[in-house]
N, C-alpha and C positions, 0 to 999 in steps of 0.2 A: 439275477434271474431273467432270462431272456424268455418273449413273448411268445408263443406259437400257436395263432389260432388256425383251427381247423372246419371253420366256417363262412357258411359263403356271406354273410350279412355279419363280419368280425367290427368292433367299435373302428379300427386305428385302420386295420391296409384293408378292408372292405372283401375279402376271400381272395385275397393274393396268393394265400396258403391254403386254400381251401381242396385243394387236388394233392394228392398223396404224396406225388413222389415233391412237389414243390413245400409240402410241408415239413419232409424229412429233409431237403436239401437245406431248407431253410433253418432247420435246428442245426443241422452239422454245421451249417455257415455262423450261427451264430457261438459254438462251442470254437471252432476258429477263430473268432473276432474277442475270443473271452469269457465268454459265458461259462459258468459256474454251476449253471442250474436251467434248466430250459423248462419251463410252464407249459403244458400240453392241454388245449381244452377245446373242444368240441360243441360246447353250450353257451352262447352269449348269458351272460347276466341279466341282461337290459330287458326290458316287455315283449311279449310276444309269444308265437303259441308253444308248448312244450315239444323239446327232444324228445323222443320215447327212446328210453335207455339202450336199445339194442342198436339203434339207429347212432346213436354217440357214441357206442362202443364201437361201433365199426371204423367210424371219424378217426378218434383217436388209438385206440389200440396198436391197429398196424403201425403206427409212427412212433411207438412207445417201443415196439421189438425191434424196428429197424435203428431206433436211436442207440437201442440198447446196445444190442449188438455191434456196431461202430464205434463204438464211445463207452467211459463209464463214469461219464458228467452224470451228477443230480436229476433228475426226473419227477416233475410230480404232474398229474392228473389236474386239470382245473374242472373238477364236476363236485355238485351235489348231491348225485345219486349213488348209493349205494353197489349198486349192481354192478354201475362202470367202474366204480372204483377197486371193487374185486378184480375185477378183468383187467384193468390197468398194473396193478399190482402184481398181478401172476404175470405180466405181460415182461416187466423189471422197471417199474416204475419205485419207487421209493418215499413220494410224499404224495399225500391229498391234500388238492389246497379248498378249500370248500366257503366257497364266497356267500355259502346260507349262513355260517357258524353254526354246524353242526344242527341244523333245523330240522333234520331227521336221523333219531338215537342210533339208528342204523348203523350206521357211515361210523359210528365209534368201534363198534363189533369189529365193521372189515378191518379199520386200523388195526384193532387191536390184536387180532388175529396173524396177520401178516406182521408184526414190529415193526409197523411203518412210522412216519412221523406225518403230524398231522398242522395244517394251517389256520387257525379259526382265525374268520372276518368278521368284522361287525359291518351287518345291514338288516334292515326290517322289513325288507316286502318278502313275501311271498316268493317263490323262483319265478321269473318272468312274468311278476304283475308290476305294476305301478302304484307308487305307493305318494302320491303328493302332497305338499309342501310340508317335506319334514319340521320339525320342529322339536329344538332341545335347550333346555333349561343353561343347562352347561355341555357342551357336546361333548366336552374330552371326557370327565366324571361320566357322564352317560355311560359313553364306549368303553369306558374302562372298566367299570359296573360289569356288564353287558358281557366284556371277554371273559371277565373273573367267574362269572358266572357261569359261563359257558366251559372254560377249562374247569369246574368245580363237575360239571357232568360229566366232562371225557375221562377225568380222573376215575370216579365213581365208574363210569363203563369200560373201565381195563387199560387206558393208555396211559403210561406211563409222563411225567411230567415232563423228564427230559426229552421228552418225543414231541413237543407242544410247540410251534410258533404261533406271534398274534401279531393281525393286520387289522389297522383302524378303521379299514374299508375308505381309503379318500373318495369322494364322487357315491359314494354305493347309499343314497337316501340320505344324503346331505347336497346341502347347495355350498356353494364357491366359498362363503363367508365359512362355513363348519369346516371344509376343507383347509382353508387357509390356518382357521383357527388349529386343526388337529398338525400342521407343519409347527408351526410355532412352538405350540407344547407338545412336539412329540416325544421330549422327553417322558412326562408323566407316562406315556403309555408303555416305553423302555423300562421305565421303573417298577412295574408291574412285577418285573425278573425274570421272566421269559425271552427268547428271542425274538426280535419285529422284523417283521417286514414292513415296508411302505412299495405300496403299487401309485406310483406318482404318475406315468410315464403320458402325455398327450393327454390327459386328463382335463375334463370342462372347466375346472376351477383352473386353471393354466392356462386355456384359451380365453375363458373371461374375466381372466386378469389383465392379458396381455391385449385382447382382442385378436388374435390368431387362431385360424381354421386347424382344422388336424394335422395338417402336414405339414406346418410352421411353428410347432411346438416344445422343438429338440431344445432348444436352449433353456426356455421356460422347465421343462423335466428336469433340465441337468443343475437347476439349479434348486430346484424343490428335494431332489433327493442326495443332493449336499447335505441342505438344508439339519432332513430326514438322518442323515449318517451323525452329524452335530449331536444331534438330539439323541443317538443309540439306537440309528435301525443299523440292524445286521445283515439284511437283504433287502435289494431294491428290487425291483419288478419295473423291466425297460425293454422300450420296442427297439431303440437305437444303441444296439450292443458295442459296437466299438467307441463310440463316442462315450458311452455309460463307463465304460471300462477306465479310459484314460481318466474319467472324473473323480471313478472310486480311486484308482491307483495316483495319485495327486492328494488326494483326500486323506490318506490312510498312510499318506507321505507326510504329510503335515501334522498328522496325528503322531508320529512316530513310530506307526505298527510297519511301515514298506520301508525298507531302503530304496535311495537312488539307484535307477541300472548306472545311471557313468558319473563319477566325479572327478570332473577335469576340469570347469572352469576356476580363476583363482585360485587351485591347488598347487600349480608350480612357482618359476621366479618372473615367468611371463604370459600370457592368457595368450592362446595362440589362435590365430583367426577363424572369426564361428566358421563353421560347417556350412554349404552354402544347402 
């Protein structure tokens, strides 16, 4: 799942993408390098004052009909507002990824309406408040508590269950230890039975692991969402698509699901000199 924000104050490229046609170009470039699925979102997560939905749907919408129409990679809306999700949808978007977990009942309607597939995250603030120094008994049990829970409503409000991913929320009202801690066992949260996502990519528990700023955090990602694929995620969420790509495709070589594209070395009676 490649990243595509569509605002000017984004966590990772700071509104690189924040202009239209740099956003579209930007998703087509990343459906070129590999991408699977392109995340479209218009609302940062983080603190600060709210979108007003019309204002988001403007963001993101046009680059939801322009991707569409180009391509017919995966799609999903990164909002928690209902409203834009409708308009995303009609737009030819495909999934809501909704990083409230489903904090307002709403947003199950539009799913369900449309046959869309929907993404519940686990986090506890409020949309763009601040919510400080989390604090969990057992953070994975928590979260897993938390999604069950939550997919126990979307069920009840009309989505079907095969429509359902669940993201642990890494970074979203945890600190770097809960983060690290939810890599390690992300099994458990696989186990649930549903499909995972893990959104590792540049992530604070990554830089204060390593001690690296934002833009020195490719390696640190590619190795958390290894990690992450170990453990049964089924979709990563990454800023750095081509490097992401060769990781999964390596990953899922070693798993046994990819074949090799060439098998030449030591196949014949003599290895014939690398490639330069």
């Amino acid at each position: 799942m490649a990243v595509i924000n569509r605002t000017p104050d984004s966590f990772y490229d700071a509104g690189a993408t924040f202009a239209l046609q740099a956003a579209v170009d930007a998703s087509l470039a990343a459906v070129r390098d590999g991408a699977d699925w392109v995340d479209i979102g218009g609302a940062p997560f983080s603190p600060g004052e709210p979108i007003p939905a019309e204002e988001e749907a403007e963001r993101i919408v046009p680059v939801i009909t322009a991707v569409r129409a180009a391509s017919d990679v995966i799609i999903s809306a990164d909002t928690f507002l209902p409203e834009v999700a409708r308009l995303a949808l009609a737009a030819g978007a495909n999934v809501v990824n909704d990083t409230t977990g489903l904090r307002d009942p709403d947003m199950a309607a539009v799913v369900a309406e449309a046959d869309a597939h929907l993404v519940i995250t686990h986090s506890l603030a409020a949309p763009r408040t601040v919510y400080p120094r989390p604090t969990y008994g057992d953070v994975v049990q928590e979260v897993s508590e938390f999604l069950l829970r939550k997919v126990d409503d979307a069920v009840r409000l009309g989505i079907g269950e095969d429509r359902i991913l669940l993201d642990p929320g890494h970074d979203l009202n945890k600190n770097t230890l809960h983060s690290l801690e939810i890599t390690r066992r992300f099994s458990e949260i696989a186990g649930l039975g549903f499909p995972t996502l893990a959104a590792v990519s540049n992530k604070d528990f990554i830089g204060e692991t390593l001690d690296r700023p934002k833009g020195e955090r490719v390696e640190g990602s590619l190795a958390a969402a290894v990690i992450c694929i170990l453990g049964g995620a089924r979709v990563v969420r990454m800023h750095n698509v081509a490097a992401s790509r060769a990781a999964v495709d390596l990953t899922e070589a070693v798993l046994g699901w990819r074949e090799p594209l060439h098998l030449r070395h030591n196949m014949g009676d003599y290895n014939e000199p690398a490639a330069p």
